[in-house]
C-alpha positions in Angstrom: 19.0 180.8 113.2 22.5 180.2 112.6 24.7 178.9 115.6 21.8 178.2 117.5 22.1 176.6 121.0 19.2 175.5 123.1 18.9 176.7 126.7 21.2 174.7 128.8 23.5 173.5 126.3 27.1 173.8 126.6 28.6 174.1 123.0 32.1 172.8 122.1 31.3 169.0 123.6 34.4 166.8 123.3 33.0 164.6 121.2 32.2 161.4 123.3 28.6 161.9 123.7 27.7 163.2 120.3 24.5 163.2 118.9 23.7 162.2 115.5 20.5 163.1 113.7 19.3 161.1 110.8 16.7 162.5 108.5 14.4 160.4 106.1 11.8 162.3 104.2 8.5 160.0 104.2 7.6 159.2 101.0 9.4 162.4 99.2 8.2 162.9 95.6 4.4 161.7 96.7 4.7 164.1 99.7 5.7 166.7 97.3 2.6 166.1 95.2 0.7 166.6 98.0 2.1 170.4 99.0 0.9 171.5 95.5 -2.3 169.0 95.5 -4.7 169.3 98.9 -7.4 167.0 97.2 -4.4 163.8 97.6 -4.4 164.1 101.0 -5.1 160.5 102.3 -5.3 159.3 98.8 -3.2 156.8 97.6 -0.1 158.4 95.6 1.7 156.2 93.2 4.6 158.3 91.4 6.7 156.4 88.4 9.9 156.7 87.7 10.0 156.7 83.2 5.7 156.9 83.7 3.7 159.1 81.6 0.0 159.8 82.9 -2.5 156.9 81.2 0.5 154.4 80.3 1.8 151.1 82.2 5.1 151.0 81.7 7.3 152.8 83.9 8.6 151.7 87.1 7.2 153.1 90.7 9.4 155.7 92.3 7.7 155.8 95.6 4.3 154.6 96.4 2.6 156.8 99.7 1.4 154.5 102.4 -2.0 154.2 101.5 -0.6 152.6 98.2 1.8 150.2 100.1 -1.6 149.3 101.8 -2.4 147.9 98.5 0.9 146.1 98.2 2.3 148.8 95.6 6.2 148.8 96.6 8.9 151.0 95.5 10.7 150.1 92.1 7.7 147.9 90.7 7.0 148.0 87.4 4.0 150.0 87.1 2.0 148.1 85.2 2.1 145.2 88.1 0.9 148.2 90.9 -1.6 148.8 88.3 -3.4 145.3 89.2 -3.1 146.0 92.7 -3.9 149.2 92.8 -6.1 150.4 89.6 -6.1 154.2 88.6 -8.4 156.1 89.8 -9.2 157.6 86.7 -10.4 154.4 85.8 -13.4 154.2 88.4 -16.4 154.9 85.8 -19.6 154.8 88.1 -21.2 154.3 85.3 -19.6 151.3 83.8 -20.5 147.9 86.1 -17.0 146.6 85.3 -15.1 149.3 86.5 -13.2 149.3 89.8 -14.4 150.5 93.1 -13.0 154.5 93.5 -12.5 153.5 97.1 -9.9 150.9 95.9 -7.8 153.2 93.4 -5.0 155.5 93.4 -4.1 158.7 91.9 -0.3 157.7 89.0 1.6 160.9 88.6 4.4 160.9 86.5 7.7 162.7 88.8 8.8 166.2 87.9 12.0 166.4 89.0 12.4 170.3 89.1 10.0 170.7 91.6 11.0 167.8 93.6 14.8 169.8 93.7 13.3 173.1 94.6 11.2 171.2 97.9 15.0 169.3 98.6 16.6 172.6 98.3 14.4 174.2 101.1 14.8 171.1 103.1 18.4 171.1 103.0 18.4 174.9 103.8 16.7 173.7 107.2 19.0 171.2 107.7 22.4 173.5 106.6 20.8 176.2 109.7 20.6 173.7 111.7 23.9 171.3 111.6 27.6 173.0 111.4 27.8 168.8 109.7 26.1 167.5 107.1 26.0 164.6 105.3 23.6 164.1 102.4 22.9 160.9 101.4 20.2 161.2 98.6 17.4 163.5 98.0 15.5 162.4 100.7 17.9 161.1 103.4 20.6 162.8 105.5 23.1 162.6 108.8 23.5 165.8 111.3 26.3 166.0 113.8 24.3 168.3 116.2 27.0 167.8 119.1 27.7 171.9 119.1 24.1 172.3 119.4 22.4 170.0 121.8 23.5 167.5 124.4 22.2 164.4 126.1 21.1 166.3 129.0 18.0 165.2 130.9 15.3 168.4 130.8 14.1 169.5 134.1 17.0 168.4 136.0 16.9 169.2 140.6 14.5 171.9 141.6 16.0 175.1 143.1 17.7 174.6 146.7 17.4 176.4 149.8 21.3 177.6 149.1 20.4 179.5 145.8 18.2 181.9 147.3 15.0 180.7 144.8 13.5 178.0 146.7 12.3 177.4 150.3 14.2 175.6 153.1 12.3 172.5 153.5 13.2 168.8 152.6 11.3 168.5 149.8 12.7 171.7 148.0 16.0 169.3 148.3 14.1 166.5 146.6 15.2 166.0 142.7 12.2 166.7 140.7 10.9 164.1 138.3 12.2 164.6 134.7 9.6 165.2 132.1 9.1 161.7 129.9 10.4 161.3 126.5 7.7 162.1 124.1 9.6 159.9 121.5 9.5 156.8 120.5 12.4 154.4 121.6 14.1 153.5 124.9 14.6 157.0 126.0 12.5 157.5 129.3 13.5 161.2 130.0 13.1 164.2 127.8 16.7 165.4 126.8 17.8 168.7 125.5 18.9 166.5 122.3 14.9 165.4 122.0 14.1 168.7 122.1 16.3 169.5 119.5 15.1 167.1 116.8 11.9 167.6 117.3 12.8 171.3 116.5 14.4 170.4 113.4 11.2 168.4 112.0 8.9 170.9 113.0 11.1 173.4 110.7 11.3 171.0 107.7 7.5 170.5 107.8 6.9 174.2 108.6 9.5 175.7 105.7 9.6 173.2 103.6 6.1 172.0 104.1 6.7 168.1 104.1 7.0 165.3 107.0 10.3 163.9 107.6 11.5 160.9 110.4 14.1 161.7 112.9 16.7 158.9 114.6 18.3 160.6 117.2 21.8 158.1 118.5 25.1 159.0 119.7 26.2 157.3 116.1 25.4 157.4 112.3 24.2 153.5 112.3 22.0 153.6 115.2 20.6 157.1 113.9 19.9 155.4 110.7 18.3 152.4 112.5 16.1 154.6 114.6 14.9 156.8 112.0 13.1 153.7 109.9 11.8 152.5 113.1 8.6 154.8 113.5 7.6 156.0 110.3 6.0 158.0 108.9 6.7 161.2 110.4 8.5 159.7 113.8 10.9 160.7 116.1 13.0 157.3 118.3 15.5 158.9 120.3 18.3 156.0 121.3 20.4 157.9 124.5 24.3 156.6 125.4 23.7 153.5 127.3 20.8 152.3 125.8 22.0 151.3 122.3 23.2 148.4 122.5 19.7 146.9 124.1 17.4 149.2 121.7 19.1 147.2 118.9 19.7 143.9 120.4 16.3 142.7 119.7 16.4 143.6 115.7 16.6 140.8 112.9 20.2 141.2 111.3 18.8 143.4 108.2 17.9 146.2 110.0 21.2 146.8 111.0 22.6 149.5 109.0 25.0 148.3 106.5 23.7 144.3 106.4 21.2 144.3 103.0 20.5 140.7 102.0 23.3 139.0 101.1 25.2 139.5 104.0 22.0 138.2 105.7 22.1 135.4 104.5 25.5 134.6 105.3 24.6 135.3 108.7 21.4 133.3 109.2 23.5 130.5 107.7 25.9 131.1 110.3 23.0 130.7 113.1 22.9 134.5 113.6 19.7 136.5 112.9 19.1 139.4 115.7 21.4 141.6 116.3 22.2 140.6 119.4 23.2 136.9 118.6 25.6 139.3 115.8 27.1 141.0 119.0 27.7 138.0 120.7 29.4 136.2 117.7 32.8 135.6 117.6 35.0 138.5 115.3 37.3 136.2 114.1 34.6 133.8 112.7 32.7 136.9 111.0 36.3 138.0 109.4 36.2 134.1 107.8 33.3 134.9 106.6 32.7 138.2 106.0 35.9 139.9 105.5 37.0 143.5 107.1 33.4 144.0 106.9 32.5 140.9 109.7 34.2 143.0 112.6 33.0 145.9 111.8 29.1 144.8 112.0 30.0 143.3 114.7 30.7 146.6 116.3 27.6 148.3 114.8 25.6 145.8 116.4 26.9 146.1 120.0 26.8 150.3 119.5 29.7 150.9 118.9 30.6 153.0 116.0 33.1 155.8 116.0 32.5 156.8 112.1 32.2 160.7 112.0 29.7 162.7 110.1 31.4 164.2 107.0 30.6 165.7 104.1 30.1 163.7 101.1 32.8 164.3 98.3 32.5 164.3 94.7 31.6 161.1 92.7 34.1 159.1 90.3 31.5 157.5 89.1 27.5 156.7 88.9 26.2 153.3 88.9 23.5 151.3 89.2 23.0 148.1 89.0 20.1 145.2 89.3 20.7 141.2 90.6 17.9 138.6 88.2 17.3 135.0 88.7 19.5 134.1 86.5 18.4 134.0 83.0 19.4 134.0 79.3 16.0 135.8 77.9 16.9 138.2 76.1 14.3 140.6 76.0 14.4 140.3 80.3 18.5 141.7 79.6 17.4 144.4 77.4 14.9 145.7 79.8 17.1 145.7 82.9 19.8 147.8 80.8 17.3 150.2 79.8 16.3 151.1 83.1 19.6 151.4 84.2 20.9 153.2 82.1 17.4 155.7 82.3 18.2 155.6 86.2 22.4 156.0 85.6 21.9 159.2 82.9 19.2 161.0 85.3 21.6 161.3 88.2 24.2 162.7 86.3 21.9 165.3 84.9 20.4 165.6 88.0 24.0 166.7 89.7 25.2 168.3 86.3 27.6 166.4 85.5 28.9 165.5 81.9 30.3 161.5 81.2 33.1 160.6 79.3 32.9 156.5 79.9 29.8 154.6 79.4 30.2 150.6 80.9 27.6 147.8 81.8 28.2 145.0 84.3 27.3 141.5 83.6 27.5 138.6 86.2 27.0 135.2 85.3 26.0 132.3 87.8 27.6 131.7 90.7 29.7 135.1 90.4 32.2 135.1 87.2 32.3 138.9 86.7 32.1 140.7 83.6 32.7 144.3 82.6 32.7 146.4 79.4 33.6 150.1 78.9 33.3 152.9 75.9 34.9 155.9 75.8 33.6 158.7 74.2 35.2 161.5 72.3 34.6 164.2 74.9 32.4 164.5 77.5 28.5 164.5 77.3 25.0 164.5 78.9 23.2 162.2 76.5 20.8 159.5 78.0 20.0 158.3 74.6 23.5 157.4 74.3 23.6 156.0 77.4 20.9 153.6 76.6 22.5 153.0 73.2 25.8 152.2 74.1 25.1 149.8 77.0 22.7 148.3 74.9 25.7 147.7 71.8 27.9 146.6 75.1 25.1 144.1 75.8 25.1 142.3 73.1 28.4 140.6 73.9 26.1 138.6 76.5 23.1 138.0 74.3 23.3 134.4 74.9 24.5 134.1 78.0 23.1 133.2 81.1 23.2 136.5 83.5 22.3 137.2 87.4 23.2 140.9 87.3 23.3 143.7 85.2 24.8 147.0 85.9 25.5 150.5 84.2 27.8 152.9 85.0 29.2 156.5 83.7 32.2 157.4 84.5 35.4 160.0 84.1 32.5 162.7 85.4 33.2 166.1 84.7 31.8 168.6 87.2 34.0 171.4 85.6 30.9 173.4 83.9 28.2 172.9 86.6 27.2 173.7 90.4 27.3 170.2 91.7 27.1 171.6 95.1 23.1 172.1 94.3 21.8 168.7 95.0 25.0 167.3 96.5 23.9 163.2 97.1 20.5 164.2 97.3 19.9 161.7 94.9 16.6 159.8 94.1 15.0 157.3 91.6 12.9 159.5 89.1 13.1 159.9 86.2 14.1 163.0 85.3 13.3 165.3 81.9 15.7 163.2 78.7 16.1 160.3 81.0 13.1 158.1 80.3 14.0 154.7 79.1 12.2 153.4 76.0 12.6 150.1 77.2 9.9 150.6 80.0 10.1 149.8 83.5 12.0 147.3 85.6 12.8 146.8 88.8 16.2 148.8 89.3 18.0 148.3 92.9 21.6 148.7 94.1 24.1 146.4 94.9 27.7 146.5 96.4 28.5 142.8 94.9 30.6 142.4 98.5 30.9 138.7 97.7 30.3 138.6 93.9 34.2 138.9 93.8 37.4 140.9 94.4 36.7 142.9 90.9 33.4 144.6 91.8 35.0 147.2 94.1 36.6 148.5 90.8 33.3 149.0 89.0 31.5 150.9 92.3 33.5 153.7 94.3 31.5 152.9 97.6 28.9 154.0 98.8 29.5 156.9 100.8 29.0 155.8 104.3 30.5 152.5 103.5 27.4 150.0 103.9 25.6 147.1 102.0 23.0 148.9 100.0 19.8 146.8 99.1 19.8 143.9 96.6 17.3 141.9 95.2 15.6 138.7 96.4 15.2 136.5 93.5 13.6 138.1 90.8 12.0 141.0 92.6 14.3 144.3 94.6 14.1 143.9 98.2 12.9 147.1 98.4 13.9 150.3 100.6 12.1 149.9 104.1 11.2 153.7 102.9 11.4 156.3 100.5 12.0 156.0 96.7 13.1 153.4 94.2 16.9 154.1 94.5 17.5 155.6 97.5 20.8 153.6 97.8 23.3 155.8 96.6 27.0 154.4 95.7 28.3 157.6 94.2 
């Protein structure tokens, strides 16, 4: 269906009412579970990230909505869901002490292969139906559908008397009533661009056979914003001239690019919706905020001009994890070990080989710290990975710390097919990259006001936004998806 057009579209738009699709798989790996497994239909899916089947360590990669019911949250260590949320294979009828069946969930361990092999028909869909694309991570991506679609209202005037189809009375003059939206979000009309999202979930779930949410804007941010605001499997569509007052209303943090430190900045600046953010004064969030005040500050009235491009190749892949700050050593080791399990699966996951391996360590209030290795060539090794940034560690081991990070870099793409699973990125844990440290929580984090340094360690993430951080000791977790859907590379 290449090229397609729906009826009534004219392609070759100029470009100032474009539409912007975001796509967000809903709960990816436990949705994939569910394509090859009928019987966990409605069950409650917990899949871990470094989890084999009967263990508790491990950290949870996605947890399906009947497990967040439970309180089970992405990039928990497993063996915490596991008193929420017992096994089911636990549930002995026969033993008094067991737990109730109807309050247990089914742990898989992920199997990254056939996770790829579901992405790689997804993106298919998504390649037919977007001349743009932007993949963000496995389960996440931007479509400029501007050539396809438009903002049109459906319906439009019935027939006059003039075009020789309708009758010469008044009311064959009269402009019919457009058919209403059937999406969520301020949209009152049906538009050809509706029509056209709803036609490219229908494909995902009917080729690749699992549900996906759809934000339909004129730009990336308020795309992004709509698509996490009706899930699971949801459709908001957010037409010119309603953006600014479909987001006005939103706390700070669900504006795309503010994760929680930048909140807080905000709140202690007296803004927390976004509309007290597009009412603030520029200059005051520049003081504040840097370059990155003004341009939330745009984002929050609608305005952003950001075009949908492909994502390029990585310099380097990082991940990193903020703490209450601490000097236990054991808490240090454990956060490095799932770093680096998370850092080494990526690579393999896009094919790539690593010539540098470095940690991060931040210590209180934000005196940054970084250490490098090279190696003598490049390698995929996720032992190493572990092992070196473990060795690198150790020039901390009595230090006080409120981040750790891990990072391969110098990538060499020279002997593999990046282009397979370009940014579609996720937090499992793929085959070699388990850690032996067992789970911890493992989030992203920018470090935009840890200090000038930390845009050296990270190249950015790709569409230049805050990803989420951690709130004290615990991630403040994805509002969907998997552990690590932040993706810096």
């Amino acid at each position: 269906m290449a090229e397609e057009t729906l009826p009534g579209t004219t392609a070759g738009d100029d470009g100032s009412d474009r539409v912007v699709c975001h796509v967000d798989m809903d709960c990816f790996y436990a949705s994939c579970e569910r394509l090859r497994r009928s019987e966990l239909d409605g069950e409650p899916v917990v899949v871990g990230m470094g989890y084999e089947a009967g263990e508790t360590i491990g950290a949870v990669a996605t947890a399906s909505y009947e497990a967040r019911a439970f309180g089970v949250e992405s990039a928990m260590p497993i063996s915490e869901a596991l008193e929420l949320l017992p096994r089911r294979a636990d549930a002995d009828p026969a033993d008094p002490n067991a737990p109730d069946p109807g309050e247990t969930g089914r742990y898989l361990p992920v199997d990254l292969d056939f996770y790829k092999d579901v992405a790689s028909d997804v993106k298919a869909v998504l390649r037919d139906c977007a001349d743009t694309l932007r993949e963000v991570s496995i389960d996440e991506a931007y479509l400029d559908v501007t050539d396809r679609t438009a903002w049109d209202v459906v319906g439009g005037r019935r027939a006059s008397a003039g075009d020789g189809r309708g009758s010469s009375t008044a009311a064959s003059d009269a402009p019919a009533a457009p058919p209403p939206s059937a999406a969520a979000g301020p949209a009152e009309s049906r538009t050809l661009a509706e029509g056209y999202a709803r036609h490219v979930k229908q494909r995902i779930e009917r080729e690749a056979g699992v549900p996906a949410s759809v934000g339909v804007a004129p730009n990336m941010s308020t795309a992004k914003v709509a698509s996490d605001a009706d899930k699971p499997d949801g459709l908001v569509v957010v037409p010119p001239g309603s953006v600014e007052s479909f987001l006005a209303p939103l706390p700070t943090a669900e504006i795309h690019g503010i994760g929680p430190v930048t909140e807080r900045t905000l709140a202690d600046m007296g803004i927390d919706t976004a509309e007290d953010l597009a009412a603030a004064d520029p200059d005051r969030l520049a003081a504040a905020l840097g370059e990155r005040g003004p341009e939330l500050h745009r984002r929050a009235r609608g305005d952003d001009d950001r075009a949908v491009t492909p994502t390029g190749l990585p310099k380097s892949l990082s991940r990193e994890s903020s703490l209450s700050a601490t000097a236990d050593g054991e808490t240090k080791r454990e956060t490095v070990c799932a770093l680096a399990a998370d850092v080494a699966r990526r690579a393999r996951e896009r094919g790539c080989l690593y010539r540098t391996i470095g940690i991060k360590a931040v210590e209180p209030p934000y005196e940054v710290n970084t250490r490098a290795r090279s190696l003598s060539g490049p390698v995929d090794d996720p032992e190493l990975v572990e092992s070196v940034a473990l060795d690198l560690l150790a020039e901390f081991a009595d230090d006080r710390v409120r981040k750790l990070g891990v990072r391969v870099s110098n990538l060499d793409f020279a002997e593999s097919d990046q282009a397979t699973l370009t940014g579609f990125d996720d937090g499992g844990g793929g085959e070699g990259a388990g850690s032996r440290c067992g789970g911890r929580s493992v989030t992203a984090d920018d470090g935009t006001h840890d200090g000038a340094t930390l845009a050296e360690w990270i190249d950015g993430d790709p569409t230049g936004d805050e990803p989420e951080v951690t709130e004290g000791s615990r991630p403040r977790t994805p509002r969907e998806g998997q552990a690590s859907l932040d993706d810096w590379s």
